[in-house]
C-alpha positions in Angstrom: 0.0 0.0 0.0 1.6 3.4 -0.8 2.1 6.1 2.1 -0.9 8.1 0.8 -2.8 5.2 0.8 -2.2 4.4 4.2 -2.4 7.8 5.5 -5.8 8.3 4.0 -6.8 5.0 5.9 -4.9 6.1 9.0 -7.1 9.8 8.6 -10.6 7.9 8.2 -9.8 5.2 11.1 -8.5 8.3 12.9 -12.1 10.0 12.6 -13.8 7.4 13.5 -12.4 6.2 16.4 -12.4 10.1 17.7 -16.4 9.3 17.2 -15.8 12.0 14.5 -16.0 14.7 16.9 -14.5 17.5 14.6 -11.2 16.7 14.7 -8.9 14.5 13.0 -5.9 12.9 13.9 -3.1 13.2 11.7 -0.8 10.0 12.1 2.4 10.4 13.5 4.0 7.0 13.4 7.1 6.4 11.1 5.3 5.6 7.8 3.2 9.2 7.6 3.7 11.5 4.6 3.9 14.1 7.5 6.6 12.2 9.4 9.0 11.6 6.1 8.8 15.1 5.1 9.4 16.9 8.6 12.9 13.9 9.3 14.1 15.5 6.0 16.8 17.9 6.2 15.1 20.9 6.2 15.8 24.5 6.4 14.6 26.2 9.9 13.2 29.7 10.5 11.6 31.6 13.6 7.9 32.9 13.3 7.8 36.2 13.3 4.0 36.7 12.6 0.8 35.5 11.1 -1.2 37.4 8.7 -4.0 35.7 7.4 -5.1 31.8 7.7 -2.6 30.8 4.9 0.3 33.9 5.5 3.2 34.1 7.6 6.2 36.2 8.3 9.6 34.4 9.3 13.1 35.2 10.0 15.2 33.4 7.8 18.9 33.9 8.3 18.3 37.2 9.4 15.7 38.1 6.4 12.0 38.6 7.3 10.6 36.3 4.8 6.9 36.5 3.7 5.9 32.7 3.5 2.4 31.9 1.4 1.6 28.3 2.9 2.0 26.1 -0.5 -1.2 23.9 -2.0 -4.1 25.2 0.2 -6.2 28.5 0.5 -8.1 29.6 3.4 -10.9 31.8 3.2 -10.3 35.6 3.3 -10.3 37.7 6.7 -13.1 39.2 5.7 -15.1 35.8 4.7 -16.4 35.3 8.5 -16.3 33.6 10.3 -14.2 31.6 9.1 -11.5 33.3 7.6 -10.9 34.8 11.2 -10.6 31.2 12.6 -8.3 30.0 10.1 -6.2 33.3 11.0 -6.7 32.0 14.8 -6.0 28.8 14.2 -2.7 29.5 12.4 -1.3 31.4 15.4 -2.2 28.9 17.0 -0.1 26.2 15.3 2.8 28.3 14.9 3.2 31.2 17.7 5.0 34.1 17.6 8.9 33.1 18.4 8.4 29.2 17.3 10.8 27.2 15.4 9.3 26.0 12.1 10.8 24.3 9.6 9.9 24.7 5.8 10.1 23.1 2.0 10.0 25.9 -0.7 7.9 24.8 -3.5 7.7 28.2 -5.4 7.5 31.8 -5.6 4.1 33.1 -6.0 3.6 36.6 -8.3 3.5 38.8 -5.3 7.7 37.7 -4.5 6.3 35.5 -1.3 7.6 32.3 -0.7 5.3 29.5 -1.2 6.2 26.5 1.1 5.2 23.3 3.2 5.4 24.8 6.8 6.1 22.1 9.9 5.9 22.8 13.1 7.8 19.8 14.6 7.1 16.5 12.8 3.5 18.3 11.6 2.8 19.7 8.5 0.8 22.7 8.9 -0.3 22.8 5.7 -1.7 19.1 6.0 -3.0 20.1 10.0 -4.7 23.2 8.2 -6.7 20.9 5.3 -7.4 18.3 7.8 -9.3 20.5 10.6 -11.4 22.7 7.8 -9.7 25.7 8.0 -8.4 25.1 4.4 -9.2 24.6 0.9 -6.8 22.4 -1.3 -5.9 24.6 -3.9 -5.6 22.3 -6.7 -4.5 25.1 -9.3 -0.9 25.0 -7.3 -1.1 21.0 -6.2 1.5 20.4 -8.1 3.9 22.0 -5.7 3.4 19.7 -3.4 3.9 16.4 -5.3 4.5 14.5 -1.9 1.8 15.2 0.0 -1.0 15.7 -2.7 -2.6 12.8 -2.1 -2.6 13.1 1.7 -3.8 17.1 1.2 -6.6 15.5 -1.1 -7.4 12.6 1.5 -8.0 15.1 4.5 -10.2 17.5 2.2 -12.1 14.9 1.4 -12.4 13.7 5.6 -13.4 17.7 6.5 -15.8 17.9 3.9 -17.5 14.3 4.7 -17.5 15.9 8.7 -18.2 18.8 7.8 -15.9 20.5 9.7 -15.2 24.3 10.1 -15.3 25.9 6.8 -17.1 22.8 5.2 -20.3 23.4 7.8 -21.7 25.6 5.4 -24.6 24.5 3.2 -22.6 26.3 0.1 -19.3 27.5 1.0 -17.9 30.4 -1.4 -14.3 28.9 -2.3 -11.8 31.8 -1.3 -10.0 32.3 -4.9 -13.9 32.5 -6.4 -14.6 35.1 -3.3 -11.2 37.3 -4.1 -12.3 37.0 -7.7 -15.7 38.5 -6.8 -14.4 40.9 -4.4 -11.9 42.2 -7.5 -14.7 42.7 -9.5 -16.6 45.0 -7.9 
């Protein structure tokens, strides 16, 4: 069975065992997608800040870097509640003065980073997807050839529980919301 395979297992066992009580558990044992990625040799940086749900500012070497979180989109700050919470939720995950480590995938048209954040052995990106704060943003999936699968798994768990962003009887996608807001 391949690791996304078995991490997509792992997420739905993980549901139900939690009596799918809004959360999922991300697997942590050896085998994860989460796990492989975070023992690589990655490069390290100190949070400096959080903008929005999917936005952060590090120092990196001494550089205050502008990180956009690579393969997902939360909603906007000003799509409440819920772009809020996934603002709250990512200071959460990564406070002020924390370690993270990070895999650039890109650099997006604005000259921000664009990267797989962890936060220990974690993926934020993954944690983010998993809890419904987070879209996957299959436009950019490609950047994230290692953990699309696992990104595509724990949309897929959210949506089925209908957690956070996905309790909404017809949630507007945050790229179709920015491209309305543009509009007017």
């Amino acid at each position: 069975m391949k690791v996304w395979q078995c991490l997509g297992l792992a997420v739905g066992l993980g549901a139900i065992a939690s009596g799918c009580s809004g959360t999922v558990a991300i697997p942590q044992d050896q085998g994860s997608v989460t796990e492989s990625m975070a023992s690589q040799n990655l490069a390290t940086a100190t949070v400096v800040s959080v903008g929005d749900g999917d936005t952060l500012q590090m120092d990196y070497q001494g550089q205050n870097v502008t990180v956009r979180l690579a393969c997902i989109d939360t909603p906007e700050t000003t799509q409440t509640p819920w772009g809020p919470a996934a603002t709250e939720r990512l200071r959460q995950l990564t406070p002020r003065g924390s370690t993270i480590q990070f895999r650039e995938a890109d650099t997006d048209r604005y000259g921000r980073m664009v990267a797989e954040i962890y936060a220990g052995s974690q993926n934020i990106n993954l944690k983010l997807v998993s809890e419904g704060y987070a879209a996957v943003y299959t436009q950019y999936l490609s950047s994230c050839p290692d953990t699309d699968d696992a990104l595509l798994a724990a949309e897929a768990q959210a949506q089925q529980q209908r957690l956070n962003f996905w309790n909404q009887s017809n949630p507007v996608m945050p790229w179709d919301y920015r491209r309305s807001n543009r509009s007017n």
